[in-house]
OpenMM code with the backbone's topology and positions (N, CA, C; nanometers):
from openmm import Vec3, app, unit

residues = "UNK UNK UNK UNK UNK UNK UNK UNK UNK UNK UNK UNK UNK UNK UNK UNK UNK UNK UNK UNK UNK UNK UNK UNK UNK UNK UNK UNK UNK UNK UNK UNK UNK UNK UNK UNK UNK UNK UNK UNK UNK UNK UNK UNK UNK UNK UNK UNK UNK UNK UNK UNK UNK UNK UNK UNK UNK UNK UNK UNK UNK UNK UNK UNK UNK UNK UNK UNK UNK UNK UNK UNK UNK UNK UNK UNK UNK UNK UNK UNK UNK UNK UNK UNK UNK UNK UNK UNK UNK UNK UNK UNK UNK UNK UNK UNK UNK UNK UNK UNK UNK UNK UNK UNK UNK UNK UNK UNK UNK".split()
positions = [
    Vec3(2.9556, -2.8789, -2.2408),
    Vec3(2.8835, -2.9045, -2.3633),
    Vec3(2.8913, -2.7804, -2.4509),
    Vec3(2.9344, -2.7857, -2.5720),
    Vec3(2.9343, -2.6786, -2.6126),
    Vec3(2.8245, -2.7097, -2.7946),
    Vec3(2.7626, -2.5620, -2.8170),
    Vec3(2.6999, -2.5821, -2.9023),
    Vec3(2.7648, -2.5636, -3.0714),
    Vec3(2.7071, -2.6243, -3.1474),
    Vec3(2.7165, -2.6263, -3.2774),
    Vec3(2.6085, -2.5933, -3.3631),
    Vec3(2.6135, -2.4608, -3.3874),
    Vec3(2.5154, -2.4222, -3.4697),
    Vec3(2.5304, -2.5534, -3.6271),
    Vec3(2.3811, -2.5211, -3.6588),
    Vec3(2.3563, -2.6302, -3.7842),
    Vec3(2.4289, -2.5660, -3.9053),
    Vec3(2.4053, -2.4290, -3.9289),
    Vec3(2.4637, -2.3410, -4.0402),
    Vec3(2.5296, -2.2326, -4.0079),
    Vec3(2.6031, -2.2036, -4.0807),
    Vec3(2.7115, -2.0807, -4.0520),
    Vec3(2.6671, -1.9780, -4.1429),
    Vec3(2.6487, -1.8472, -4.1737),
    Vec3(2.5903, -1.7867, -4.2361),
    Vec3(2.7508, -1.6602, -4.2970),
    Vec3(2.7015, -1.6613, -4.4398),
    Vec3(2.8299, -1.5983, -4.5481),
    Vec3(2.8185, -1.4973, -4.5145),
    Vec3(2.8782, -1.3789, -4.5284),
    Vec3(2.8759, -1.1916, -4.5431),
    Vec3(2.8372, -1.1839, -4.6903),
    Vec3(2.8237, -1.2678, -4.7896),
    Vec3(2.7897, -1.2210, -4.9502),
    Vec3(2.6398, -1.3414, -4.9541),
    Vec3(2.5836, -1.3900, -4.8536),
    Vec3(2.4651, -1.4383, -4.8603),
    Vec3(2.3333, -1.3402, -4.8535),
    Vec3(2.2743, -1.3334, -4.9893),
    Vec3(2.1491, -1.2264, -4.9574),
    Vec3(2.0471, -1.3202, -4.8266),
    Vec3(2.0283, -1.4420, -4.8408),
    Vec3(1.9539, -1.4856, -4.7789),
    Vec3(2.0071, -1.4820, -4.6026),
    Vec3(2.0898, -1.4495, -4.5618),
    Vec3(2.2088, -1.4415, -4.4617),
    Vec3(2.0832, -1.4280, -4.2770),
    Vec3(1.9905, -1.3727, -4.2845),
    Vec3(1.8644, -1.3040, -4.2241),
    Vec3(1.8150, -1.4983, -4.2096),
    Vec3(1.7421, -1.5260, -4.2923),
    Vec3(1.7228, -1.6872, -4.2734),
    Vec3(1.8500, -1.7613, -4.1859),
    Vec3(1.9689, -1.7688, -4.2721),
    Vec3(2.0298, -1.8388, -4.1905),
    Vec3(2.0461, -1.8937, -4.0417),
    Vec3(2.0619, -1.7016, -3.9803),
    Vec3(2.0744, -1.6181, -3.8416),
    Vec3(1.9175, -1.6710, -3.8027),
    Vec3(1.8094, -1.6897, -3.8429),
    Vec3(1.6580, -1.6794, -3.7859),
    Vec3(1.7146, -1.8956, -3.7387),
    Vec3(1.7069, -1.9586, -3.8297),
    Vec3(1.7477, -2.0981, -3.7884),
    Vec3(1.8112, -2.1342, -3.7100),
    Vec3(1.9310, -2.0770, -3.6849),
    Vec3(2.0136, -2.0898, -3.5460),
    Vec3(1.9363, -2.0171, -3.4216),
    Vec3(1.8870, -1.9077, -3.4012),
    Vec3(1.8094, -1.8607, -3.2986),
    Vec3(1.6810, -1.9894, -3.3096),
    Vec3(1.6275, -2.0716, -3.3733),
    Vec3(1.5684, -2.1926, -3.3580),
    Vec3(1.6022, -2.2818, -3.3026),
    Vec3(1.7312, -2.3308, -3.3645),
    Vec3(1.8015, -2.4060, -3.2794),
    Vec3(1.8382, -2.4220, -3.1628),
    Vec3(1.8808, -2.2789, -3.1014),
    Vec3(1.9311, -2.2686, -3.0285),
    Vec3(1.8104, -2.2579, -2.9077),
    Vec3(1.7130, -2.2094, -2.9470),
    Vec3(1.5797, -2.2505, -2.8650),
    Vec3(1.5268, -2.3502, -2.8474),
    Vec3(1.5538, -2.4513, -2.9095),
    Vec3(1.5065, -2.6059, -2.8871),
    Vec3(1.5798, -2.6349, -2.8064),
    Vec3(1.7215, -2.6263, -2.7861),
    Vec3(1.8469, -2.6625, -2.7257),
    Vec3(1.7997, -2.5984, -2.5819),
    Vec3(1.7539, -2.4992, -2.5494),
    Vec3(1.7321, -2.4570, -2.4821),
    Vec3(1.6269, -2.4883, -2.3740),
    Vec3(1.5168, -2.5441, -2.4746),
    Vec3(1.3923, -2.5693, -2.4304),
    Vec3(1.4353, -2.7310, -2.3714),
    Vec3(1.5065, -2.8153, -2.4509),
    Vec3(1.6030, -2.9220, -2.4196),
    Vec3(1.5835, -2.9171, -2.2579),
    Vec3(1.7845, -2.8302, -2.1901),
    Vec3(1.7961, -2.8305, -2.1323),
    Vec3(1.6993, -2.7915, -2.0067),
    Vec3(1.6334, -2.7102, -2.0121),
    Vec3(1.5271, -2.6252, -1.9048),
    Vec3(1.4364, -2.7508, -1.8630),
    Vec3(1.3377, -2.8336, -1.9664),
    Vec3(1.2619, -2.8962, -1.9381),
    Vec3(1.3190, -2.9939, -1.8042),
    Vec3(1.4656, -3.0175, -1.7968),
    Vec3(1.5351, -3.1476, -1.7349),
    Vec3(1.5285, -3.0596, -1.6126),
    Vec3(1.4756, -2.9423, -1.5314),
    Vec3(1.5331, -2.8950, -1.4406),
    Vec3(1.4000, -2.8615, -1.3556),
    Vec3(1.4092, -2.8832, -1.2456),
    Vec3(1.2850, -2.8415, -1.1441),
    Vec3(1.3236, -2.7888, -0.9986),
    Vec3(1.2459, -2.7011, -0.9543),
    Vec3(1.3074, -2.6331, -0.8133),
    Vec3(1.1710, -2.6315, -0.7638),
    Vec3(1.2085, -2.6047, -0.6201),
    Vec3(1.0948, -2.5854, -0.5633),
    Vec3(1.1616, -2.5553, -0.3925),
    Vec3(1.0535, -2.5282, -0.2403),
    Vec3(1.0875, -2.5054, -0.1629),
    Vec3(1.0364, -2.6652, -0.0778),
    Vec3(1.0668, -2.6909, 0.0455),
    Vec3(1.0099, -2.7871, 0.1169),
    Vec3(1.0697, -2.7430, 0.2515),
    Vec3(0.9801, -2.7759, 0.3685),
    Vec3(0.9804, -2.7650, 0.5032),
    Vec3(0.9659, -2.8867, 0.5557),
    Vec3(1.0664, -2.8776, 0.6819),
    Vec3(1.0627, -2.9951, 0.7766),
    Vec3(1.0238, -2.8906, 0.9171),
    Vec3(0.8467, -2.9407, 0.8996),
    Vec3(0.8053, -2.8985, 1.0211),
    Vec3(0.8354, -2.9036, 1.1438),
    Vec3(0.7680, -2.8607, 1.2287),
    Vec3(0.8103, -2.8361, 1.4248),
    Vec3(0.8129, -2.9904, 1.4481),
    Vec3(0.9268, -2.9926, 1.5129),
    Vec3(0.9044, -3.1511, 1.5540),
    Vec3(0.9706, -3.2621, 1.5313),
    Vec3(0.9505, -3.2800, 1.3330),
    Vec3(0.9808, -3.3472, 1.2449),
    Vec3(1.1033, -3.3711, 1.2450),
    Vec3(1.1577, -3.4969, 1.1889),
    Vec3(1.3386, -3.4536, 1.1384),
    Vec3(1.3367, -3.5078, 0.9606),
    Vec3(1.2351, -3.5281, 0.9204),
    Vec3(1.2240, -3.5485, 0.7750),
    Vec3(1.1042, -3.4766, 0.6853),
    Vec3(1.1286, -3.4817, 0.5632),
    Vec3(1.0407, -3.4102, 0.4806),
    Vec3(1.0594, -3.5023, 0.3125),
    Vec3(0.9231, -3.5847, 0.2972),
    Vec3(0.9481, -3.6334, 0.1581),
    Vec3(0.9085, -3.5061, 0.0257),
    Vec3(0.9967, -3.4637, -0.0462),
    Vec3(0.9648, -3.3849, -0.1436),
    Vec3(0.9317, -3.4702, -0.3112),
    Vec3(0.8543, -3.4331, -0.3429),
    Vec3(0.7558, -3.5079, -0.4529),
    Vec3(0.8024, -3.3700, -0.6067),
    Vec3(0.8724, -3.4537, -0.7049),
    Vec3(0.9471, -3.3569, -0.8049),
    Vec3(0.8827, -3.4208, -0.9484),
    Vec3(0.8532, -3.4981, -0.9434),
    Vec3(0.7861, -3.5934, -1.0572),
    Vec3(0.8723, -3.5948, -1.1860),
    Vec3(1.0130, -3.5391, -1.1874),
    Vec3(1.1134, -3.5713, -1.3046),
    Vec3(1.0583, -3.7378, -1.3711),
    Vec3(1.0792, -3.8252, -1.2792),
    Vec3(1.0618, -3.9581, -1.3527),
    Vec3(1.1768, -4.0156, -1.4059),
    Vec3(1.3105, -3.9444, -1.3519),
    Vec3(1.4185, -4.0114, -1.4019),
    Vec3(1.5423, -4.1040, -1.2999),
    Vec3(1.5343, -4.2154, -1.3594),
    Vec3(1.6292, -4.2229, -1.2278),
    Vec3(1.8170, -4.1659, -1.1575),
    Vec3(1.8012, -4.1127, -1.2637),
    Vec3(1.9302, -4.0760, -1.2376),
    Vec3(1.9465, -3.9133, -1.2317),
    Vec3(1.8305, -3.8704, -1.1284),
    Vec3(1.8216, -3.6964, -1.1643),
    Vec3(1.9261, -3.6881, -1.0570),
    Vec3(1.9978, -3.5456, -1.0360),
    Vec3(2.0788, -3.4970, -0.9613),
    Vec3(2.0399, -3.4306, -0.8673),
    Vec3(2.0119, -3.3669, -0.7438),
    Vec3(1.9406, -3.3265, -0.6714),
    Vec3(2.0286, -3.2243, -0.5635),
    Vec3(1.9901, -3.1242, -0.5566),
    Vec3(2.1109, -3.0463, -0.4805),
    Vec3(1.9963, -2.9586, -0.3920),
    Vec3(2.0303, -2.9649, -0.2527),
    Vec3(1.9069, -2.8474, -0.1207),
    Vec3(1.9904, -2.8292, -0.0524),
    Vec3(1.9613, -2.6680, -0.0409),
    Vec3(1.9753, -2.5462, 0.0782),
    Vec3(1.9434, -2.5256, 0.1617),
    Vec3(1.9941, -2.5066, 0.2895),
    Vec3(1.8607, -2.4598, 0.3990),
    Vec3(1.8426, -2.3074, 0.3291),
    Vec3(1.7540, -2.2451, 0.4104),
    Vec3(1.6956, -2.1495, 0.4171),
    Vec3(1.6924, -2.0926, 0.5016),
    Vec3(1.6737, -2.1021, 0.6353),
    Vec3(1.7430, -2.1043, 0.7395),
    Vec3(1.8129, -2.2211, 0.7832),
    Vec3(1.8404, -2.1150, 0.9583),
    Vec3(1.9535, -2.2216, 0.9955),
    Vec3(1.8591, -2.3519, 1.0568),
    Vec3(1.9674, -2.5044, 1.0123),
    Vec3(1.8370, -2.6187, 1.0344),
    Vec3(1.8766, -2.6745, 1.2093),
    Vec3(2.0117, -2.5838, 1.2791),
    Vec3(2.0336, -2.6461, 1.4113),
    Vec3(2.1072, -2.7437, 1.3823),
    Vec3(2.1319, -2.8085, 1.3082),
    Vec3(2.2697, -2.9304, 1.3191),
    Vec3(2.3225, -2.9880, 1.1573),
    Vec3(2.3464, -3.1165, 1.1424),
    Vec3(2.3424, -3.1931, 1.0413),
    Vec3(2.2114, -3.2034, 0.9792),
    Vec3(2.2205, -3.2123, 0.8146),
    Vec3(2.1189, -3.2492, 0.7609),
    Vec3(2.2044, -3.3226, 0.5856),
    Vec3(2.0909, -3.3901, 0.5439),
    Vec3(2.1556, -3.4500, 0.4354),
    Vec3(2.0291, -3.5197, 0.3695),
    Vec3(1.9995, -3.5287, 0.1900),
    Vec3(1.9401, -3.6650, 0.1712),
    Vec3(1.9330, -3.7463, 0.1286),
    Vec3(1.8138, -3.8361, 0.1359),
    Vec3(1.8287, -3.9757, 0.1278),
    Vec3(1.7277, -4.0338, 0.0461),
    Vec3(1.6957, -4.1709, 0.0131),
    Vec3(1.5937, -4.1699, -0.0474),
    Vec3(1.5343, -4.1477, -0.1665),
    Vec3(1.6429, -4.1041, -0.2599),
    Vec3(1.6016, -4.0738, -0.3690),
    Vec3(1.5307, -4.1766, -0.4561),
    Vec3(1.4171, -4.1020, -0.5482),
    Vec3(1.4060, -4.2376, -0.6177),
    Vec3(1.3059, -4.1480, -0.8125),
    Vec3(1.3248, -4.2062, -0.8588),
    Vec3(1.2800, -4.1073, -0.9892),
    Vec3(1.1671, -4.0208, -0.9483),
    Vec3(1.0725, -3.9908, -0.8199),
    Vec3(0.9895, -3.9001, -0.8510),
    Vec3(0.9876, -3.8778, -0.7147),
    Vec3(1.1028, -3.9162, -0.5851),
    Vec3(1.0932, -3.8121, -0.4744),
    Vec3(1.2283, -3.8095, -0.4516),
    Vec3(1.2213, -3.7709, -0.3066),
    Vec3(1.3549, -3.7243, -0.2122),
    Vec3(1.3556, -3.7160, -0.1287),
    Vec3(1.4398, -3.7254, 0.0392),
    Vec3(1.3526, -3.6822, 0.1772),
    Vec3(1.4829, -3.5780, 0.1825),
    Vec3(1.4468, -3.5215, 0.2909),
    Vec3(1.5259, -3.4315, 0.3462),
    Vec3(1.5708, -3.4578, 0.4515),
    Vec3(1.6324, -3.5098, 0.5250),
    Vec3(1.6624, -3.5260, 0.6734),
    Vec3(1.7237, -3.4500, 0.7341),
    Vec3(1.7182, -3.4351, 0.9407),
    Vec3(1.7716, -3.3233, 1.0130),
    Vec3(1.8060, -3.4529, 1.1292),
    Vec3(1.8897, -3.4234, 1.1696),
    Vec3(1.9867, -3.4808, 1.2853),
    Vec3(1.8977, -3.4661, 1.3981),
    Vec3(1.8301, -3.3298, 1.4128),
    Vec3(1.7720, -3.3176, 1.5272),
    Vec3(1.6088, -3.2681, 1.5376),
    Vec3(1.5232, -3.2892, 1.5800),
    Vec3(1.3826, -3.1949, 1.5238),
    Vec3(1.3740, -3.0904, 1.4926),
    Vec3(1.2645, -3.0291, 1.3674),
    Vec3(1.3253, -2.9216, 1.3279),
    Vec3(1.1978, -2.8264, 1.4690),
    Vec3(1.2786, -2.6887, 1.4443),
    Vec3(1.1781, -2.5857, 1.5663),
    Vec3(1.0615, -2.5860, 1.5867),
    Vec3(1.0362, -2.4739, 1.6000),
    Vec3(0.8861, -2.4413, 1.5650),
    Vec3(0.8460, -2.3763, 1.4839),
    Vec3(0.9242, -2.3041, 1.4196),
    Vec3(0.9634, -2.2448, 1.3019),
    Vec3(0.9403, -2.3068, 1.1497),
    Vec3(1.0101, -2.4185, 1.2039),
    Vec3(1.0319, -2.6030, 1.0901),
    Vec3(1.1689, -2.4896, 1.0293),
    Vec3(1.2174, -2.5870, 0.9405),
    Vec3(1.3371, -2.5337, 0.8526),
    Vec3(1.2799, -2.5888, 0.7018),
    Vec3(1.2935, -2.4656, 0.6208),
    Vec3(1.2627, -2.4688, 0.4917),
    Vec3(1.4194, -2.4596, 0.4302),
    Vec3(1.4255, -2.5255, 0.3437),
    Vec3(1.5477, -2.5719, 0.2357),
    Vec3(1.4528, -2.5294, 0.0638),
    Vec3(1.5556, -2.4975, -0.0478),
    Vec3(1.4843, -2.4371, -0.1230),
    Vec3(1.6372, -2.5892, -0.2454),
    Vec3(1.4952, -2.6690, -0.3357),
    Vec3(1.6125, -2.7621, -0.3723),
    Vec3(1.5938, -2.7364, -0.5287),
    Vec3(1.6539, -2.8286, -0.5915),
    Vec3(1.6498, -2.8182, -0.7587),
    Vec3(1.6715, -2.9608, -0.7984),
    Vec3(1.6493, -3.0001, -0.8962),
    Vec3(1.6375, -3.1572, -0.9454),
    Vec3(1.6593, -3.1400, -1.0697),
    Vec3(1.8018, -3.1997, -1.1230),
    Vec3(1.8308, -3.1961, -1.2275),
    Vec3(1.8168, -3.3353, -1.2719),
    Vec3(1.7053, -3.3640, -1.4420),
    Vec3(1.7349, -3.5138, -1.4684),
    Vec3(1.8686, -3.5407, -1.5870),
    Vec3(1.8834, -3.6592, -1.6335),
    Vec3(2.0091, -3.6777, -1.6849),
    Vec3(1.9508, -3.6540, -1.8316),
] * unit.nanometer
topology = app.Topology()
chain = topology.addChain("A")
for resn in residues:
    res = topology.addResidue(resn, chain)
    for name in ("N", "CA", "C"):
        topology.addAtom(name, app.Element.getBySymbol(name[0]), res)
C-alpha cells in the first residue's frame, strides 16, 4: 500500500508550512487507520491443559491472527477456532507445569 499525500507543496509557496502541517495530518489519520486494526496480547495454556481460548474483541471476521510460543510448548501446536472476537490455541500434548505462554497479534481486514 503505498501513500498519497493529498497536496504537494511548491518551493515559491509562502504558505508552503500549511501545506507540510496537512500531510503530517494525513498521514496521522492513516496511521491512526492502520494501528486501530491491530491487537496483541500474551495467553497461556496452563499445567495440564492442551488449549487456551484467547478473547481479542476485533469484531471482524476476517482478522488475521499470527502466535508465538514463548517458550518451548513440547510438541505440535496450531489454531483453531477462530471467530470475530476469539481464537484457541492448541498443544498436541499437555502443556507442563510451567503452562506455555505464546505472545499473539490480531490483525482485522
Amino acid at each position: 500500500m503505498a501513500i498519497v499525500f493529498p497536496q504537494r507543496a511548491r518551493r515559491d509557496d509562502p504558505n508552503g508550512h500549511m501545506v507540510v502541517q496537512n500531510n503530517l495530518d494525513f498521514l496521522r489519520d492513516e496511521i491512526d487507520t492502520v494501528v486501530g486494526k491491530i491487537k496483541t496480547g500474551t495467553a497461556t495454556v496452563t499445567n495440564g491443559n492442551t488449549t487456551v481460548t484467547v478473547t481479542h474483541g476485533m469484531g471482524v471476521s476476517s482478522a488475521s491472527v499470527a502466535v508465538s510460543p514463548i517458550n518451548n510448548p513440547g510438541g505440535n501446536w496450531w489454531i483453531s477456532g477462530k471467530t470475530p472476537t476469539t481464537f484457541i490455541i492448541n498443544l498436541a500434548t499437555p502443556a507442563p507445569i510451567a503452562g506455555v505462554a505464546f505472545d499473539w497479534t490480531v490483525r482485522g481486514a
